[in-house]
C-alpha positions as CSV (number, residue, x, y, z in Angstrom):
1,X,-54.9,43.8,28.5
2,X,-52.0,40.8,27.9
3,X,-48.4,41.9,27.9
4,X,-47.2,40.6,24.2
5,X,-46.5,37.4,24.2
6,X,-48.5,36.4,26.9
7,X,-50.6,33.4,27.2
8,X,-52.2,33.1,30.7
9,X,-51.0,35.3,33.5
10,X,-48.3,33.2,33.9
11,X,-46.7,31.6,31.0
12,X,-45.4,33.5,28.0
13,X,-44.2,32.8,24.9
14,X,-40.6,33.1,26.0
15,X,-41.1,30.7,28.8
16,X,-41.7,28.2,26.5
17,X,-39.3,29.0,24.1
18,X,-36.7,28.6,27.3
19,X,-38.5,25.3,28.7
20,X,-38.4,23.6,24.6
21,X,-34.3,24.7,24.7
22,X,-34.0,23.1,28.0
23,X,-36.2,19.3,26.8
24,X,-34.1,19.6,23.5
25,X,-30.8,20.1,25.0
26,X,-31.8,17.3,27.4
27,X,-32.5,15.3,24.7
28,X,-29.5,15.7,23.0
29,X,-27.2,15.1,25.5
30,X,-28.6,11.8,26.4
31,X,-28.4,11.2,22.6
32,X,-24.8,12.0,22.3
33,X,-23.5,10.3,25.4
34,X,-25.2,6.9,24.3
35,X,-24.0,7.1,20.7
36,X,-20.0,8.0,22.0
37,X,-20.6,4.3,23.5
38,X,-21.0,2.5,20.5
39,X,-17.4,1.4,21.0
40,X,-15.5,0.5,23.7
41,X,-18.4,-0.3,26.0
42,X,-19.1,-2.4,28.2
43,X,-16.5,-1.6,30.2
44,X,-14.9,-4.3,32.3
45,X,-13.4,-4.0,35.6
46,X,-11.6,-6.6,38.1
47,X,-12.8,-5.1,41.2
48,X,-15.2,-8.0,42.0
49,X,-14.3,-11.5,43.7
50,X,-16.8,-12.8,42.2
51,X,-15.6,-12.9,38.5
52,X,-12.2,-11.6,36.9
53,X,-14.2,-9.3,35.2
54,X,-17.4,-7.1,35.2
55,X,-19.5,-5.3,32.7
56,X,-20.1,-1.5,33.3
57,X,-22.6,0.4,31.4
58,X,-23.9,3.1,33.2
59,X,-25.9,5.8,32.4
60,X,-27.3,5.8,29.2
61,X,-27.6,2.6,28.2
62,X,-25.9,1.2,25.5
63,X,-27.7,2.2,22.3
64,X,-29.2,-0.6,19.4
65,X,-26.8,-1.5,16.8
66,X,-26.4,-0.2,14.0
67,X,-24.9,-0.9,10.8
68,X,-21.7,1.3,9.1
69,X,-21.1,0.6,5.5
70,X,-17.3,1.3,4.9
71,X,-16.3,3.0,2.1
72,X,-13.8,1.7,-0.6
73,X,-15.9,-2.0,-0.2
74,X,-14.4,-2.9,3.1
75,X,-17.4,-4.2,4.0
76,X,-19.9,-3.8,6.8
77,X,-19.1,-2.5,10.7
78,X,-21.8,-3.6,13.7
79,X,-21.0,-1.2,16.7
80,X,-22.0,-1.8,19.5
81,X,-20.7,-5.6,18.7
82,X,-21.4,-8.3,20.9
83,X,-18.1,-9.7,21.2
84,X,-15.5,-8.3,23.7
85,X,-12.1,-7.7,24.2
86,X,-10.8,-11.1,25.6
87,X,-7.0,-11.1,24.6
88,X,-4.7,-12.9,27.2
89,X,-2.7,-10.1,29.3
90,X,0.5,-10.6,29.4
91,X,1.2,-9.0,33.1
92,X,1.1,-9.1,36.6
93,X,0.0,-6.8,39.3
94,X,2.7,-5.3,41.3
95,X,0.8,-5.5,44.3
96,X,-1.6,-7.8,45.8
97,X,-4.5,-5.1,46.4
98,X,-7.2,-3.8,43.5
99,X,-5.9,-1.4,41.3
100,X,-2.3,-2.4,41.1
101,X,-0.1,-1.2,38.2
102,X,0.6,-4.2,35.7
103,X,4.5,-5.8,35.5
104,X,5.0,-7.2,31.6
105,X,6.2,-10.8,31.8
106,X,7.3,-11.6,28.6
107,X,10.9,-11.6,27.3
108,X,10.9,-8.2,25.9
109,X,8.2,-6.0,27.4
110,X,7.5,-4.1,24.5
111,X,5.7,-6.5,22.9
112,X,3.4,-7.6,25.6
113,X,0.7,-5.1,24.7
114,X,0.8,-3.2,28.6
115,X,1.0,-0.3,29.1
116,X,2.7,2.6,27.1
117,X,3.6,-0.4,24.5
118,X,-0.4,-1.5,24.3
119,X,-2.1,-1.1,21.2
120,X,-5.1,-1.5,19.6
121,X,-7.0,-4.1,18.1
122,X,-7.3,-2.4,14.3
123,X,-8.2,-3.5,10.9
124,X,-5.8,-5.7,9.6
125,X,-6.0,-3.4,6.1
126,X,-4.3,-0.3,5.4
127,X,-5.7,2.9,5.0
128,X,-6.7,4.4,2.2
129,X,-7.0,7.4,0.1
130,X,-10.1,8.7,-0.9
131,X,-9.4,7.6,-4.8
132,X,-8.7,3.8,-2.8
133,X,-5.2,3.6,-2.3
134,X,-2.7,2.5,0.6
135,X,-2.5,6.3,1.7
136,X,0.9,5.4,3.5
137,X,4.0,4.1,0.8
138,X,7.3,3.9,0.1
139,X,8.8,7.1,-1.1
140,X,10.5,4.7,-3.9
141,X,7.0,3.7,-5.2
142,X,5.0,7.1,-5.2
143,X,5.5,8.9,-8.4
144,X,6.0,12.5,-8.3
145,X,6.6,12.6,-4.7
146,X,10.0,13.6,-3.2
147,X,12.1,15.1,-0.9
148,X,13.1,19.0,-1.5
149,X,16.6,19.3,-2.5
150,X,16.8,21.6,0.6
151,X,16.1,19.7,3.2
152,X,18.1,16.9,4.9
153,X,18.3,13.6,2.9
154,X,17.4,10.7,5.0
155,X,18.6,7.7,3.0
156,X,22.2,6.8,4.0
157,X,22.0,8.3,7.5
158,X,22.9,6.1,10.7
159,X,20.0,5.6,12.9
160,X,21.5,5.9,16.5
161,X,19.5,4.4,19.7
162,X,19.8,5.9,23.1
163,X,22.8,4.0,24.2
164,X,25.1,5.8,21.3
165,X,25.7,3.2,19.4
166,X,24.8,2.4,15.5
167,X,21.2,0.4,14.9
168,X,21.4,0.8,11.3
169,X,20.8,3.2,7.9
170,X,18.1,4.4,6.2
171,X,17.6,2.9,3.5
172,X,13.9,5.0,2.6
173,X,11.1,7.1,3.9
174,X,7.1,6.3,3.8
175,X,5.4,9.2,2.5
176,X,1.4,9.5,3.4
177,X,0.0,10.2,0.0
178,X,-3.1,12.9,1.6
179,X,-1.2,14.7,3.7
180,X,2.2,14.6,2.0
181,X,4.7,14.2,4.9
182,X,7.4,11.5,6.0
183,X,5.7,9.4,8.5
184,X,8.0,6.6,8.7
185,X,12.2,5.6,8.3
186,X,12.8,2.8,6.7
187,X,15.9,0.9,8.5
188,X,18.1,-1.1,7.9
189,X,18.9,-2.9,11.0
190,X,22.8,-4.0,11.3
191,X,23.6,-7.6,11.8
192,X,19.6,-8.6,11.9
193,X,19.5,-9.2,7.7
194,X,15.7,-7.3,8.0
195,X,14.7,-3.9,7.2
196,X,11.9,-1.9,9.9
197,X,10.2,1.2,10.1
198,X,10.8,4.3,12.7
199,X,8.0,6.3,13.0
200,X,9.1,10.0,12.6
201,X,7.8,11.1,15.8
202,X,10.2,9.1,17.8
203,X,13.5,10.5,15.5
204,X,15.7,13.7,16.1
205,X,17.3,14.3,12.9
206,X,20.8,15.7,12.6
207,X,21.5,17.0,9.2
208,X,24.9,17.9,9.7
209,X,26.1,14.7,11.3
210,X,23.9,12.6,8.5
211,X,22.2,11.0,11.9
212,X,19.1,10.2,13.3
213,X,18.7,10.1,17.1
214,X,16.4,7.3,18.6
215,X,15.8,8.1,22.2
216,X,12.9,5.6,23.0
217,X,15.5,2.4,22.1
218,X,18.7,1.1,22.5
219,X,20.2,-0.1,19.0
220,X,20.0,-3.9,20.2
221,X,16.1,-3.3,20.4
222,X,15.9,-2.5,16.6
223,X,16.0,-6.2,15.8
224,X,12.8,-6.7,17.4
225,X,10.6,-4.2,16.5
226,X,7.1,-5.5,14.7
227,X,7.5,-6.6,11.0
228,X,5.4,-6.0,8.5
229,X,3.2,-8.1,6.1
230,X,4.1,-6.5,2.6
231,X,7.0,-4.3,1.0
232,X,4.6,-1.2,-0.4
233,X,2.2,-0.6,2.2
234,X,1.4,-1.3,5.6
235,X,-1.8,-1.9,7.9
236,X,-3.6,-0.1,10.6
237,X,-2.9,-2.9,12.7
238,X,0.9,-2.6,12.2
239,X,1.0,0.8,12.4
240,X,-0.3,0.7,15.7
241,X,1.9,-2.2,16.7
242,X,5.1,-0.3,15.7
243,X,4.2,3.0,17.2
244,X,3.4,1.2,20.7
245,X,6.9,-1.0,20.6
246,X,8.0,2.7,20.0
247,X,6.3,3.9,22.9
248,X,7.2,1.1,25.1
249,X,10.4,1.9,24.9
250,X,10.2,4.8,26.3
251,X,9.3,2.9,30.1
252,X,10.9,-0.6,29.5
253,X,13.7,-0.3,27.4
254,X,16.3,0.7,30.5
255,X,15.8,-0.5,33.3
256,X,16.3,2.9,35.0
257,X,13.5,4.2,33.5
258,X,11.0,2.6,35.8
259,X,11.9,3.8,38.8
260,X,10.6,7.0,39.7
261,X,12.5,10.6,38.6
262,X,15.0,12.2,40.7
């Protein structure tokens, strides 16, 4: 007489069951690890002589394009896409050996796109809301949005960079209309005659001293950070630019800071 489940002496039901669990999972790992390189594949690396750069794939392959239709009429997406990053770098190797960390070489090495200042290549459009709008504005031009009596007022305090010394004043905040919260100061740089945004990550407000605290920048370094196209909203593209000039300063705005920590 079979055991239950049995279908020969030596297979059971449960052993399939087990082997199906083991092809599916199989199956969908291979899935999942070819679609996750849909962007940002090929790879390219200088390690050959032979050409400054070559293509790595590895295993899976990539997988066929395929066409995303963005909402809000933005139009259609190909991923993988056949054209690559190709952008001049503006750096040097340290070092004469594969592998070498990258020296900026431009003027002010927050801009050069390298290393914690690098950014990426985004939309050029800003992001929306899910009724259509620039999700991130002005505080002046979002009705019925505003900040609580009880909190710190930001417009009117002096923005102050690492060195101590005044980079401006706030002259608004930018509010992001989904997830109502200040993501950027407004600042009104002294002595440059133009107006650019902090992101709030990078400030250390002081309520009591009406002040906001800039570690990542001296104040001279204000003047130059990334300007943006319009008054009321701003892009993906220059939100990244502005958050890596941010972030560059952190490494490359002292001198002292890229030698190692003692």
């Amino acid at each position: 007489m079979k055991p239950t489940g049995a279908i020969t002496q030596y297979i059971d039901v449960a052993q399939l069951v087990l082997y199906a669990f083991w092809f599916f999972f199989a199956g969908l790992l291979f899935y999942l690890r070819r679609e996750d390189k849909r962007e940002g594949y090929p790879l390219e690396s200088d390690r050959s002589a032979r050409a400054p750069r070559v293509p790595i794939v590895g295993f899976p392959p990539l997988p066929k394009p395929k066409v995303f239709h963005l909402g809000h009429d933005e139009g259609d997406v190909i991923e993988p896409s056949e054209h690559g990053d190709h952008l001049p770098i503006a750096a040097r190797p340290y070092g004469n050996y594969v592998g070498a960390p990258l020296e900026p070489t431009g003027s002010n090495p927050m801009l050069d796109n390298v290393g914690p200042a690098s950014y990426a290549q985004r939309d050029d459009r800003p992001d929306l809301t899910l009724e259509g709008h620039p999700k991130i504005v002005p505080l002046a031009s979002a009705a019925g949005f505003f900040v609580p009596k009880q909190s710190p007022q930001p417009n009117g305090m002096q923005v102050v960079g690492a060195d101590g010394k005044v980079a401006g004043t706030v002259s608004d905040v930018w509010i992001d209309l989904s997830e109502p919260q200040i993501r950027y100061f407004e600042v009104d740089v002294s002595g440059a005659g133009r107006r650019v945004l902090l992101p709030v990550g990078f400030a250390k407000i002081d309520g009591e001293n009406r002040r906001i605290h800039v570690r990542a920048l001296l104040a001279k370094h204000f003047a130059d950070v990334p300007a943006i196209k319009a008054r009321d909203r701003i892009t993906r593209l220059e939100e990244d630019r502005v958050c890596a000039y941010y972030g560059g300063g952190t490494l490359y705005a002292e001198p002292s800071r890229l030698g190692p920590v003692t």
